[in-house]
VMD Tcl script that draws the C-alpha trace (Angstrom):
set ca {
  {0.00 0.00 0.00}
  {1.07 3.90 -0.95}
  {2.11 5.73 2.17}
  {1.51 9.09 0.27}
  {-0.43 10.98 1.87}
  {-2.88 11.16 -1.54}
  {-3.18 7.66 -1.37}
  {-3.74 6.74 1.75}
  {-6.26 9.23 3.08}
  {-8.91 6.93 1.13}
  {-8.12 3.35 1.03}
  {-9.69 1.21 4.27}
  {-7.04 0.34 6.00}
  {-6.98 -2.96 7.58}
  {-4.27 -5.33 9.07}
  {-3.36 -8.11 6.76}
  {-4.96 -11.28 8.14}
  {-2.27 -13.82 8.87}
  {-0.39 -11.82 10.69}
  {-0.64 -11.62 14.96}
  {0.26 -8.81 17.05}
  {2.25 -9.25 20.42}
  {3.24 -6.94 22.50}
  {7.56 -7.39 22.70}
  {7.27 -4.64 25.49}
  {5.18 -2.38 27.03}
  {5.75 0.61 24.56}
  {6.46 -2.11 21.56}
  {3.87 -3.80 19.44}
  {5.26 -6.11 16.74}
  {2.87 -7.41 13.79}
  {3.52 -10.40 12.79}
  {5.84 -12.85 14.54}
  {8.33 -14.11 12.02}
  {11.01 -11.29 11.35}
  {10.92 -11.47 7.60}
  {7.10 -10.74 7.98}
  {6.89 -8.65 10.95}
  {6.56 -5.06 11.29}
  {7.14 -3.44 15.02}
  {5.91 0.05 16.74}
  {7.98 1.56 19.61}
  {6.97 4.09 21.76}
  {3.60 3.34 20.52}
  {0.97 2.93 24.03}
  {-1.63 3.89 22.32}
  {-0.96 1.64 18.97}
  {-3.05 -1.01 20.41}
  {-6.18 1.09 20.44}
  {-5.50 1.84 16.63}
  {-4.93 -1.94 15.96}
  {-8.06 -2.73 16.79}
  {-10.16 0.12 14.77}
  {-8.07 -2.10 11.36}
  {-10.52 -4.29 10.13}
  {-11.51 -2.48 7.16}
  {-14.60 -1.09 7.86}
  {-13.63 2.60 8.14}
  {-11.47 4.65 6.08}
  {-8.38 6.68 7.11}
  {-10.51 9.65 8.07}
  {-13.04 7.82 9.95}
  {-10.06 5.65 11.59}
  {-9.09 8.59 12.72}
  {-12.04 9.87 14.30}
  {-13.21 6.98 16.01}
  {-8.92 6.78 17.29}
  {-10.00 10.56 18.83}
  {-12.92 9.46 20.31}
  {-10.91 7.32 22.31}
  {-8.00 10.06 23.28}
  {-5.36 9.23 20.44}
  {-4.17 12.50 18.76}
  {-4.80 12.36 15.20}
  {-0.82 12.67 14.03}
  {0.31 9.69 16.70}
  {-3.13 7.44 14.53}
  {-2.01 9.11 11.39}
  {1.85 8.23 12.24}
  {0.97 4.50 13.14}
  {-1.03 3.89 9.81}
  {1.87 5.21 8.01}
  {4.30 3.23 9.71}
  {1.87 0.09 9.41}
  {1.29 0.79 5.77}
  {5.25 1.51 4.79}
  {5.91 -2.45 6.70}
  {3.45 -3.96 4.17}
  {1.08 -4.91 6.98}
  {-2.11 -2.69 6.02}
  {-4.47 -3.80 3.53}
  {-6.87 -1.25 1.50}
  {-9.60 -3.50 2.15}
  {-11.78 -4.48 -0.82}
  {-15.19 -4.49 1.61}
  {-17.32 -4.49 -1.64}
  {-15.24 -7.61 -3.86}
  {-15.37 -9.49 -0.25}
  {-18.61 -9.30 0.60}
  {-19.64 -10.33 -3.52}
  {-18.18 -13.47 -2.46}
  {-20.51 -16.48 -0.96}
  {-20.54 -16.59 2.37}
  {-19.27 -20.16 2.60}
  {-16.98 -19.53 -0.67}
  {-15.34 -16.61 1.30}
  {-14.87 -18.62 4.83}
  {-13.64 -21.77 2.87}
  {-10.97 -19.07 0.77}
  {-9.67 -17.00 3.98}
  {-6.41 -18.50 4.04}
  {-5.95 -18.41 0.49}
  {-6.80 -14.81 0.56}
  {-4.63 -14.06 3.69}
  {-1.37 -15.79 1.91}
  {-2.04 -14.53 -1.31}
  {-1.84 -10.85 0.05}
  {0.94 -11.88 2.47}
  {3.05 -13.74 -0.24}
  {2.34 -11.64 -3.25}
  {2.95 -8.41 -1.61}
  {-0.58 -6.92 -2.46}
  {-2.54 -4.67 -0.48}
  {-5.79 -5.87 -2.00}
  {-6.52 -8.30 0.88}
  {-5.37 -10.92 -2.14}
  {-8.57 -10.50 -3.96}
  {-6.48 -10.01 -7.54}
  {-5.56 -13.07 -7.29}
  {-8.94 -15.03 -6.19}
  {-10.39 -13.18 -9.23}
  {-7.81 -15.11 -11.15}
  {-8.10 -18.49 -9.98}
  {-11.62 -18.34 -9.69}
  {-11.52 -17.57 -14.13}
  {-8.89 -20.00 -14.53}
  {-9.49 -23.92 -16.30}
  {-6.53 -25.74 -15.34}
  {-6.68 -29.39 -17.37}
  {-5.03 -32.29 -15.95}
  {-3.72 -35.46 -17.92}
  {-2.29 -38.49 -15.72}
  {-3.97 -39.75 -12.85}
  {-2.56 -41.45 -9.50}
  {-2.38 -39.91 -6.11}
  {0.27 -36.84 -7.61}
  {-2.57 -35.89 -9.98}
  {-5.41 -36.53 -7.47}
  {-3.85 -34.51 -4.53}
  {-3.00 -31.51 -7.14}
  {-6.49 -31.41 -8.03}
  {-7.19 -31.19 -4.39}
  {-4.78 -28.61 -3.93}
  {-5.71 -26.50 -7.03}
  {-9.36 -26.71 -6.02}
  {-8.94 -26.10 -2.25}
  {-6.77 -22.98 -3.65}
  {-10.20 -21.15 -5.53}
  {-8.94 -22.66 -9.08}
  {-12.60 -22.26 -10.63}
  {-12.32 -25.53 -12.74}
  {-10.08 -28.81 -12.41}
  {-10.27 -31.31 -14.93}
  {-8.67 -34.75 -15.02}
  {-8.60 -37.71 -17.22}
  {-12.22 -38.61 -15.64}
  {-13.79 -35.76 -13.60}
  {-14.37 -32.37 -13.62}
  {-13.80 -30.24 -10.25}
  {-15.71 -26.89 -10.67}
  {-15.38 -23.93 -8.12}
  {-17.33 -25.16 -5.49}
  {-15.06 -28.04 -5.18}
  {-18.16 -30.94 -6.93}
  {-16.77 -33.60 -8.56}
  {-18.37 -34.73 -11.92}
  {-17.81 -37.51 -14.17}
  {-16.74 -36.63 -17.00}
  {-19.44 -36.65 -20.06}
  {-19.19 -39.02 -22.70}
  {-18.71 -36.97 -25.99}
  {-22.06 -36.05 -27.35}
  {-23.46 -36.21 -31.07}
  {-23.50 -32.79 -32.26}
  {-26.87 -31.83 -34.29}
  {-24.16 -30.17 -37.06}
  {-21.35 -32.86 -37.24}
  {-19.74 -30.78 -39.35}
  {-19.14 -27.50 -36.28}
  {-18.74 -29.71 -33.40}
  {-18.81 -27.68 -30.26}
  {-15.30 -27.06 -28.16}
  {-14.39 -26.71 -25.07}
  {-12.82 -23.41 -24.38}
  {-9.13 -24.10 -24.34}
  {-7.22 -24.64 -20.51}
  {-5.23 -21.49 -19.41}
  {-2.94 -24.34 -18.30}
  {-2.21 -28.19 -18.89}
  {-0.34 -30.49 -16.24}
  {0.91 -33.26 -17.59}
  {1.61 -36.32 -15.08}
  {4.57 -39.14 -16.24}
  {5.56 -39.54 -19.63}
  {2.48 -38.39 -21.70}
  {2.50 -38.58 -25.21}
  {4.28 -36.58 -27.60}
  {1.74 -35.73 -30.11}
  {-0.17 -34.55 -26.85}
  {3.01 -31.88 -25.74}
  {2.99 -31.14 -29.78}
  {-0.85 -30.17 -29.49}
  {-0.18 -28.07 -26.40}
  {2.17 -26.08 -27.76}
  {0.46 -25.85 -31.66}
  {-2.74 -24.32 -29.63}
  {-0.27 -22.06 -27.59}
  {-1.46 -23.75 -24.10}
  {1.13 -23.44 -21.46}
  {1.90 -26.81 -19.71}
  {3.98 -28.32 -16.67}
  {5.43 -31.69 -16.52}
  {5.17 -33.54 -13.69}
  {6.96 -37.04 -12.60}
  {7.43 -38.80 -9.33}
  {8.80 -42.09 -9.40}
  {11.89 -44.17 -8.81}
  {12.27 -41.78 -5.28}
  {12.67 -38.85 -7.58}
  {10.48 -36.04 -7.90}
  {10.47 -33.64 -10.94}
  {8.36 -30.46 -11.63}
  {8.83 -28.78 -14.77}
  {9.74 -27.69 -17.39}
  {6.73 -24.80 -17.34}
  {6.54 -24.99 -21.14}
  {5.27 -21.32 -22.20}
  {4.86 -22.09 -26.26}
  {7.02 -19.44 -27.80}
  {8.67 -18.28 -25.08}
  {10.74 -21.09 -23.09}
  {11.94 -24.22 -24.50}
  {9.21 -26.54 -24.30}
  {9.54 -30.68 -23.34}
  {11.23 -31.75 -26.99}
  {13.84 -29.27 -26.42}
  {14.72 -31.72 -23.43}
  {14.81 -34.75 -25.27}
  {16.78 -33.40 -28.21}
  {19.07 -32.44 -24.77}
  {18.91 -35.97 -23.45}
  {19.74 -37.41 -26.82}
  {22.93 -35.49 -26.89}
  {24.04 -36.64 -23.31}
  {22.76 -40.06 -24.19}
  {22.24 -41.64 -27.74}
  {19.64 -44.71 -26.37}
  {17.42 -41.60 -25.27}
  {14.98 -41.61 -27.91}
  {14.60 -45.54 -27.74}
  {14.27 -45.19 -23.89}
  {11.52 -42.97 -25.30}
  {9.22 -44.53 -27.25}
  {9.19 -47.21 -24.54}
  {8.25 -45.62 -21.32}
  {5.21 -43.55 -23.23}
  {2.26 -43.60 -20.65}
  {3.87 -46.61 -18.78}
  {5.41 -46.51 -14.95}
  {6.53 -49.16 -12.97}
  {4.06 -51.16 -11.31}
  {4.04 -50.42 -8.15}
  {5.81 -47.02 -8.66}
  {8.67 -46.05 -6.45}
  {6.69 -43.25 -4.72}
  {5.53 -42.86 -1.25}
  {3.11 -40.89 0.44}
  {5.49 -37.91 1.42}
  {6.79 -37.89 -1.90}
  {3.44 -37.89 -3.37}
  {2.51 -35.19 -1.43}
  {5.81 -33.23 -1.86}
  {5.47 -33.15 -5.65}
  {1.88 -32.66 -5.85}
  {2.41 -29.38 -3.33}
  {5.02 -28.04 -5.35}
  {3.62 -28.60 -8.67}
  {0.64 -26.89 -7.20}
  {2.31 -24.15 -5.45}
  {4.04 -23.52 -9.41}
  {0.98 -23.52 -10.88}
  {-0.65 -21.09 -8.77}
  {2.49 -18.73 -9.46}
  {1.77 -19.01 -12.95}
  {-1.77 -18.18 -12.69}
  {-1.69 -15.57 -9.80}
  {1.13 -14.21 -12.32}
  {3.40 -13.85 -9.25}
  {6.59 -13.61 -11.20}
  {7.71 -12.72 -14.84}
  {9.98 -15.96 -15.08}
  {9.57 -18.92 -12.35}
  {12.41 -21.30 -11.61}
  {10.20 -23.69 -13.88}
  {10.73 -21.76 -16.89}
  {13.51 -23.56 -19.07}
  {14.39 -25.91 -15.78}
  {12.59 -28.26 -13.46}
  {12.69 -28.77 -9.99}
  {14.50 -31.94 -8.41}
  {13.68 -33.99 -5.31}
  {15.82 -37.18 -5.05}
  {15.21 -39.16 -2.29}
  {16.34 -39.73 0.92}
  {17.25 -36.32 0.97}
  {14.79 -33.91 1.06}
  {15.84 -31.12 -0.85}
  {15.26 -29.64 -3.87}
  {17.49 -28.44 -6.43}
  {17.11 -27.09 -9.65}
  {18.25 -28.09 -13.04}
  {18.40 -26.03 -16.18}
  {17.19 -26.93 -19.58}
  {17.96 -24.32 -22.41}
  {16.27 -24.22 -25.60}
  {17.76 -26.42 -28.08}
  {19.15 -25.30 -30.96}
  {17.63 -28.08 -33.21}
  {13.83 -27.86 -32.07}
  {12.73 -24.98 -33.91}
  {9.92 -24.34 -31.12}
  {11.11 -20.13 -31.34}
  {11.46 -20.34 -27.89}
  {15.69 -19.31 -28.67}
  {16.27 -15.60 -27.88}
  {17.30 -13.76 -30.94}
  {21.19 -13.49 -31.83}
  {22.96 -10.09 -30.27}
}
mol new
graphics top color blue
foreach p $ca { graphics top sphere $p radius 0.5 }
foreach p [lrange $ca 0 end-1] q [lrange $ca 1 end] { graphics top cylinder $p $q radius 0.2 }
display resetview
């Protein structure tokens, strides 16, 4: 949020949820309790009092007021909202966008609102970014307990519609089956489904499927978890970053058998698949957690984008790997010559 004075006589300031106040003294109020979050006011007795007039109801003028009412002069209120605002820990609450939402939508989406504005650094409560997820179609191919628990995830997260391979999760987190395909009265203008804003592709899908993707400019993440390994990425962005062929033509180059390795392991996986729960659940949270950067538009370029995240068990960090474009693919995802 602004701190100039312009800007913030008329926003509704409130304190970003998430974030607790405790008292580290008398005279000391800290907001927040982890110091790469938190925001503290000394010589502030009367901060409390303001603190608690924060919940977005009134604006700065009226915050001010009521403050008076109670005794605070109106530079110490006026210095503590500037303070509060200049920490990142105010919010210009959106009381009209909140209060559009569902009653049970908006109680089941309060932490995804709180980290969102936390996170993202917005002072819109995070409602930019529910507005996103609620118009975004995220499409799913795989299934398993990585694709299931992202479709949790991505759904629990506000994502307005989650399809997989045989269901449909819309916004209010129903499960569907997915319709046969019907017979359209004009065979010859069959109806379409309005294109995914982005695909995640579980395993080794096929490659005429990543070749579709990327001829219908849909942005897609790969996504693998077996043999104790976790991988997320590449985020393929058609156009723009090298997309999955660029890694095989890679792969070739490091190893010749590649390609017939290939052709073999198409939409197949060990059986039972070297992946355990906490793995599962470890790739399925980060693929997630990427795909809700991509949508929320956190970032210009993730640490996706021409490379994947590694997890290779039993340790449990993870480490990225790069993958450049390759000069043989032709996808125009190369950056011009200088």
């Amino acid at each position: 949020m602004s701190v100039a004075g312009g800007t913030l006589r008329f926003v509704r300031p409130a304190l970003k949820a998430g974030l607790l106040p405790v008292w580290r003294d008398r005279e000391t109020v800290q907001i927040g309790i982890d110091p790469r979050r938190a925001v503290a006011l000394t010589g502030m007795s009367h901060a409390a009092l303001v603190l608690g007039l924060l919940d977005g109801s009134r604006d700065r003028d009226q915050v001010i007021e009521a403050a008076g009412q109670q005794g605070i002069p109106e530079p110490v209120t006026d210095q503590i909202l500037t303070l509060l605002a200049a920490g990142g820990a105010l919010d210009d609450y959106p009381a009209a966008a909140i209060r559009a939402l569902p009653q049970d939508r908006r109680r089941r989406l309060a932490a995804e609102l709180a980290a969102a504005s936390l996170a993202r650094g917005h002072s819109d409560a995070g409602v930019a970014a529910l507005v996103r997820r609620d118009a975004a179609r995220v499409q799913i191919y795989g299934s398993g307990r990585v694709a299931g628990t992202i479709t949790d995830i991505l759904g629990t997260s506000g994502i307005g519609r989650v399809a997989t391979t045989d269901t449909v999760r819309d916004r209010d987190g129903r499960d569907s089956q997915r319709p046969d395909p019907a017979h359209p009265a004009h065979p010859a203008h069959p109806a379409r489904p309005p294109h995914p804003d982005l695909a995640i592709l579980i395993g080794y899908q096929s490659l005429e499927l990543a070749a579709s993707l990327m001829r219908a400019g849909i942005p897609h993440l790969a996504v693998a978890a077996a043999e104790a390994i976790g991988i997320v990425g590449p985020l393929v962005r058609p156009g723009r970053t090298a997309c999955l062929r660029c890694l095989d033509l890679t792969r070739a180059s490091l190893d010749p058998a590649w390609p017939l390795i290939l052709a073999q392991i198409v939409g197949r996986t060990a059986d039972p698949p070297a992946c355990d729960a906490a793995l599962a659940a470890a790739v399925a949270a980060q693929a997630a957690a990427q795909a809700l950067a991509f949508i929320d538009r956190a970032q210009s370029a993730g640490p996706t984008e021409n490379g994947t995240l590694e997890l290779v068990l039993p340790a449990w960090q993870w480490r990225r790997r790069t993958w450049p474009a390759h000069s043989s693919c032709g996808c125009d995802s190369r950056p011009p010559p200088t």
